[in-house]
C-alpha positions as CSV (number, residue, x, y, z in Angstrom):
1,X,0.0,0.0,0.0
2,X,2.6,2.3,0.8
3,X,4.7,1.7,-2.5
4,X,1.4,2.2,-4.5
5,X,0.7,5.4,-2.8
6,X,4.8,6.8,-3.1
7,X,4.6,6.3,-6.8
8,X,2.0,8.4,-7.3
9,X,3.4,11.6,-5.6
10,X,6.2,14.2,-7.7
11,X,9.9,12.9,-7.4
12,X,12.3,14.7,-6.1
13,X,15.8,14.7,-7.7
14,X,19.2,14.4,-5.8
15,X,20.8,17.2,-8.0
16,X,18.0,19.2,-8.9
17,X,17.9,21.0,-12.1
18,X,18.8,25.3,-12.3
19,X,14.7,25.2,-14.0
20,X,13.4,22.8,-10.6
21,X,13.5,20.8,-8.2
22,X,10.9,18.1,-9.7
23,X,11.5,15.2,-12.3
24,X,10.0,17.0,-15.6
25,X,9.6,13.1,-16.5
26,X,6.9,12.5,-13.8
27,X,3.5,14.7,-13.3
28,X,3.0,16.1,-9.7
29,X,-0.3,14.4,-9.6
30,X,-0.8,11.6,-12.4
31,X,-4.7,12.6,-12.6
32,X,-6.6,11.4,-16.1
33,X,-7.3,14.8,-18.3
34,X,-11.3,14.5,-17.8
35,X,-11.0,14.5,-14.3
36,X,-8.8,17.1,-13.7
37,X,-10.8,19.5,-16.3
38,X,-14.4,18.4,-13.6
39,X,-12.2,19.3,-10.3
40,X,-11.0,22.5,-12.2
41,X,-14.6,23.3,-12.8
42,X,-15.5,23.0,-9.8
43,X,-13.2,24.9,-7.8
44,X,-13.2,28.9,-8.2
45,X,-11.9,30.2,-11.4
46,X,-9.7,32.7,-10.2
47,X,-7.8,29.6,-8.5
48,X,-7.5,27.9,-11.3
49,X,-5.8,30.8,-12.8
50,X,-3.6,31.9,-10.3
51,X,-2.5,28.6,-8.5
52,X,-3.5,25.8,-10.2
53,X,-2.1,26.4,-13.6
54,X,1.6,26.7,-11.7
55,X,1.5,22.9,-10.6
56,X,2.9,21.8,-13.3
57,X,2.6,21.7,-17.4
58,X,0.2,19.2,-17.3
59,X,-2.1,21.0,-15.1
60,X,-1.3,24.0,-16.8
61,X,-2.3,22.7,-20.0
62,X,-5.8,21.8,-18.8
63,X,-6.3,25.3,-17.5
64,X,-5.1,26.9,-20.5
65,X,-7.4,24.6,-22.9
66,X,-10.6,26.4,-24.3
67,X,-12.7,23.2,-23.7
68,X,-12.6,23.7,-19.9
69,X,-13.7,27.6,-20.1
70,X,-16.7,27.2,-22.8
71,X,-17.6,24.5,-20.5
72,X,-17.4,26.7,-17.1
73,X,-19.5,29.5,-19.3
74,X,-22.1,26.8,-20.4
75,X,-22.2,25.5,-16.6
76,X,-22.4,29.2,-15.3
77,X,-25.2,30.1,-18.5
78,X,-23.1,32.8,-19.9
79,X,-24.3,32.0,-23.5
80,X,-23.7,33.3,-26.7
81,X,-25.5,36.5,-28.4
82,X,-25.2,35.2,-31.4
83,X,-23.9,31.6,-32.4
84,X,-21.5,33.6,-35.4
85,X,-19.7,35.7,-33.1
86,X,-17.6,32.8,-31.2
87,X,-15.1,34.0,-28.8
88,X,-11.2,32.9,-29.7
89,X,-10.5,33.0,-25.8
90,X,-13.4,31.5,-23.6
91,X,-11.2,32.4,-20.7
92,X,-10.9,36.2,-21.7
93,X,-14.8,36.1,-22.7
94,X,-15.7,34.1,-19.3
95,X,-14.0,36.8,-16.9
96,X,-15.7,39.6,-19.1
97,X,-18.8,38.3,-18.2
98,X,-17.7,37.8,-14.3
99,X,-16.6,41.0,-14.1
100,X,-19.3,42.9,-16.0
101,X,-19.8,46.1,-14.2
102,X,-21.6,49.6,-14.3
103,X,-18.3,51.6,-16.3
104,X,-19.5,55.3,-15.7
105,X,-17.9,56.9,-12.8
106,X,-20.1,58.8,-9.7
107,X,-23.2,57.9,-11.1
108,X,-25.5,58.9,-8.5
109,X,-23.0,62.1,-7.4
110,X,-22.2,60.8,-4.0
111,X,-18.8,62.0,-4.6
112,X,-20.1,65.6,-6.1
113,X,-19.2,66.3,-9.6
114,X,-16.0,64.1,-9.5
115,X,-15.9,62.0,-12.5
116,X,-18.2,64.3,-15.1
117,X,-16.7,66.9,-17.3
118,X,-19.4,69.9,-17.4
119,X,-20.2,70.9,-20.8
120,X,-22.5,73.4,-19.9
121,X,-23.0,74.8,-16.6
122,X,-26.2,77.1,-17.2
123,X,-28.8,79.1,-14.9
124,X,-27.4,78.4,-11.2
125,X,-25.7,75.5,-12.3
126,X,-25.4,71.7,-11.7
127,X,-25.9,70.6,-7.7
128,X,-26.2,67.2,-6.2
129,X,-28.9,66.9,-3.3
130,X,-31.2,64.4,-1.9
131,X,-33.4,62.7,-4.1
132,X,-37.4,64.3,-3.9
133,X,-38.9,60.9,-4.2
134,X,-37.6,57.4,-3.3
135,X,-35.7,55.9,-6.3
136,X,-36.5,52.4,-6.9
137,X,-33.3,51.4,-5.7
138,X,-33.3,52.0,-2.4
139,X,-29.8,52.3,-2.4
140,X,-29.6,55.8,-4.0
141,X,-29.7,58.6,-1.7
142,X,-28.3,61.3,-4.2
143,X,-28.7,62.4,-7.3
144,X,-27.8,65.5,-9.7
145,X,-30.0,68.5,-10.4
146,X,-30.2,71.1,-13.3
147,X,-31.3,74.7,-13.0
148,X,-32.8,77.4,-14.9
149,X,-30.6,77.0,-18.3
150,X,-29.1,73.9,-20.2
151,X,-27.3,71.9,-17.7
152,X,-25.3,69.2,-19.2
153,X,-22.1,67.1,-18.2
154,X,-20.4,63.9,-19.9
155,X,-18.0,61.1,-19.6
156,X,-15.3,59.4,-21.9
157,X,-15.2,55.5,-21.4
158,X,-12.0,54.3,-23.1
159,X,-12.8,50.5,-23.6
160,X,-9.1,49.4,-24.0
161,X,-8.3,51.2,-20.2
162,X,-11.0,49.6,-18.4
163,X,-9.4,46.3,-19.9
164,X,-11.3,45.5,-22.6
165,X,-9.3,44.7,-26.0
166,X,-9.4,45.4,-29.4
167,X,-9.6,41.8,-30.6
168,X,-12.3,41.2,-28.2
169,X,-14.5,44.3,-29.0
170,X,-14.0,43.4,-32.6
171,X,-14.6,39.6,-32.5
172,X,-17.6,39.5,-29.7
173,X,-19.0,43.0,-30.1
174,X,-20.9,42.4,-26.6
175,X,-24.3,44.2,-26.2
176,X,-23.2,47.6,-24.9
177,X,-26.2,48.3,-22.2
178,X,-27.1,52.5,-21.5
179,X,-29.6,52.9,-18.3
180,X,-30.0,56.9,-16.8
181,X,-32.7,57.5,-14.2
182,X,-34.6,61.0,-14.4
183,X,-37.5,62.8,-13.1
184,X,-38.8,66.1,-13.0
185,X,-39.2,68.7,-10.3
186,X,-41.1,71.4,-12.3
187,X,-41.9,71.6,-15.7
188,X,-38.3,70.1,-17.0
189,X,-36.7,69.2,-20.2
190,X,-34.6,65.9,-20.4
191,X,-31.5,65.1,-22.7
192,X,-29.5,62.2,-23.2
193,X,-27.0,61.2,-26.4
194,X,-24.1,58.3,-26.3
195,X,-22.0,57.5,-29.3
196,X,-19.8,54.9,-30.1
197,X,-16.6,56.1,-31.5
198,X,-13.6,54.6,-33.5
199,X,-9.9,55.2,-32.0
200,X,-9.8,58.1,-34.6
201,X,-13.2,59.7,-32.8
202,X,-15.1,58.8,-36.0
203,X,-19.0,57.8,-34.8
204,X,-19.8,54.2,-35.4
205,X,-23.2,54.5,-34.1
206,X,-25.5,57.1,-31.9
207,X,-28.5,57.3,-29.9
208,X,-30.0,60.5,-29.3
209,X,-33.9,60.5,-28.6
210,X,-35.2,63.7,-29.1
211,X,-35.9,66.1,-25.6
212,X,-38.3,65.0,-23.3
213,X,-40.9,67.2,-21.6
214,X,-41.7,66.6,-18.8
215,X,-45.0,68.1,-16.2
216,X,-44.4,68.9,-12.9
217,X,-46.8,66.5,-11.8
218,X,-44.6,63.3,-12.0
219,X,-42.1,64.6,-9.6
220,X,-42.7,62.0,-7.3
221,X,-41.9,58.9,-9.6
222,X,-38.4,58.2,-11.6
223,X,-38.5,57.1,-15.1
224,X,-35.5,55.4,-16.7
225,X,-34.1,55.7,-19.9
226,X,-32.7,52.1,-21.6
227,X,-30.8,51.7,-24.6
228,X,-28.6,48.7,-25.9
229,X,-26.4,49.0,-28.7
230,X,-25.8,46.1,-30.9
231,X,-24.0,44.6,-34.2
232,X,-22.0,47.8,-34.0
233,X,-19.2,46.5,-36.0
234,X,-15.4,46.5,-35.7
235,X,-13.4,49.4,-34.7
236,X,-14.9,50.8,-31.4
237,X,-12.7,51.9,-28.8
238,X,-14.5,54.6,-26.6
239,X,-17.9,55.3,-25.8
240,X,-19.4,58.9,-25.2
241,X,-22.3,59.5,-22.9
242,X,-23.9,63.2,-22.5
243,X,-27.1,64.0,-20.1
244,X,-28.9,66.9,-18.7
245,X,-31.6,69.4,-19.2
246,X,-33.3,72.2,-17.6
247,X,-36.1,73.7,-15.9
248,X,-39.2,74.8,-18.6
249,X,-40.5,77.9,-16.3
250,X,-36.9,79.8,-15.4
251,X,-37.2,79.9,-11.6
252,X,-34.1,80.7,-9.9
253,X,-32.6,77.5,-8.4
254,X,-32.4,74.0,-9.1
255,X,-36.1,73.4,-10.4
256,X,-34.7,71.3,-13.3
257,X,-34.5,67.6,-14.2
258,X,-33.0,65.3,-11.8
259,X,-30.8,62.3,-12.6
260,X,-29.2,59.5,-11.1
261,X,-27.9,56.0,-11.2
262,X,-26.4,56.3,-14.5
263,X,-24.9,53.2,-15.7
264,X,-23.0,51.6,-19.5
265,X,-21.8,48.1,-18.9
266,X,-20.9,45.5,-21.7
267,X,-23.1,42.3,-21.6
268,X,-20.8,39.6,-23.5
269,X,-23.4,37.2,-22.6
270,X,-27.4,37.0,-23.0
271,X,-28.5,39.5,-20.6
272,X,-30.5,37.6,-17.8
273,X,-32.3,40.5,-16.5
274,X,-35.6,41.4,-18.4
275,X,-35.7,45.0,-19.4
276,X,-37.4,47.5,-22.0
277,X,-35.5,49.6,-24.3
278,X,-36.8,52.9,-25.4
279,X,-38.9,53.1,-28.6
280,X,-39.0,56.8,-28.8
């Protein structure tokens, strides 16, 4: 019993090699490919990853293999868009989707202004206060407010910095997902326009709905805006997004449109949640 269990364990050498200490000839744990790839799956990914994959070159070999990560995407049901637009790295595609996360900064202006480049700063300008009526999101307990002129402020998201590469933006093109919260306080006027650009700021696609009017009488209810961009095409490597408004009756202030909870996130995989663009 004890020679069958010794033989299965790594050898070490009397005059180890400069590369290592372990026979190269001999795996450090002589486990049959299947099996390994069903304990990988099983144990969390980042693991795999970061220890696993070290063992040895056998075991690196199943972590690198594209088998075990379009399995672990199946298991987890991070599916396909669309069947034509098959990732070249599941492992690149399946952290994508792990990691998925809102990309605009401050979105609900708990940190002020920080984040937003003001493009226009009219009437008494922007502010950030307590929300007026309870978002659905009972998290949110700010949000920004517009005055008496055109208030509007905008955000650059370079794809490549927030770790998403060129290959992968050209081969996938994930759904890119646009949600932006706003209600009135007076008569208000809403605005919202994001655009895809090239690395050469040339548009690859825009949606701008026209304004929206809004009556003082649903200030005590948030609407939100939705809009998911698709089939965009090679090239993109930023997206632009640009909100604000005013209030319709000039009072001196911040009597214009509210907004919070701003959010762009790329969905690599079939979005799970249910949701209702805007039809305009």
């Amino acid at each position: 019993m004890g020679e069958a269990l010794s033989s299965t364990l790594p050898v070490r050498q009397n005059s180890p090699s400069p590369d290592s200490g372990w026979d190269s000839t001999e795996h450090a744990f002589n486990v049959p490919l299947d099996i390994l790839e069903e304990i990988f799956l099983n144990l969390p990914a980042h693991l795999v990853v970061c220890v696993c994959r070290l063992v040895c070159h056998h075991w690196k070999d199943v972590a690198d293999n594209e088998s075990l990560w379009r399995q672990r995407c199946r298991r987890e049901g991070y599916n396909l868009h669309e069947s034509s637009k098959v990732p070249s790295d599941w492992r690149f595609f399946y952290f994508m989707c792990k990691k998925r996360r809102n990309l605009i900064k401050n979105p609900r202006g708990e940190d002020e202004l920080q984040g937003w480049t003001i493009v226009r700063n009219g009437g008494d300008g922007w502010r950030v206060e307590k929300p007026m009526a309870p978002h659905p999101n009972t998290q949110v307990q700010t949000n920004f407010v517009t005055s008496f002129r055109t208030c509007t402020k905008s955000q650059l998201i370079d794809l490549v910095k927030e770790g998403y590469s060129q290959a992968f933006m050209d081969e996938v093109q994930p759904h890119i997902k646009v949600s932006d919260w706003y209600a009135p306080r007076c008569n208000c006027e809403y605005n919202m326009s994001v655009k895809l650009l090239h690395s050469n700021n040339r548009v690859i696609q825009e949606f701008t709905p026209k304004t929206i009017h809004l009556p003082e009488q649903e200030n005590d209810r948030w609407k939100q805006m939705i809009h998911v961009f698709k089939d965009y095409g090679p090239g993109i490597r930023y997206v632009h997004f640009e909100h604000g408004g005013k209030d319709s009756v000039f009072w001196a202030g911040w009597y214009g449109i509210r907004l919070t909870e701003t959010s762009i996130e790329l969905c690599p995989a079939l979005d799970k949640q249910n949701y209702e663009p805007y039809s305009g």
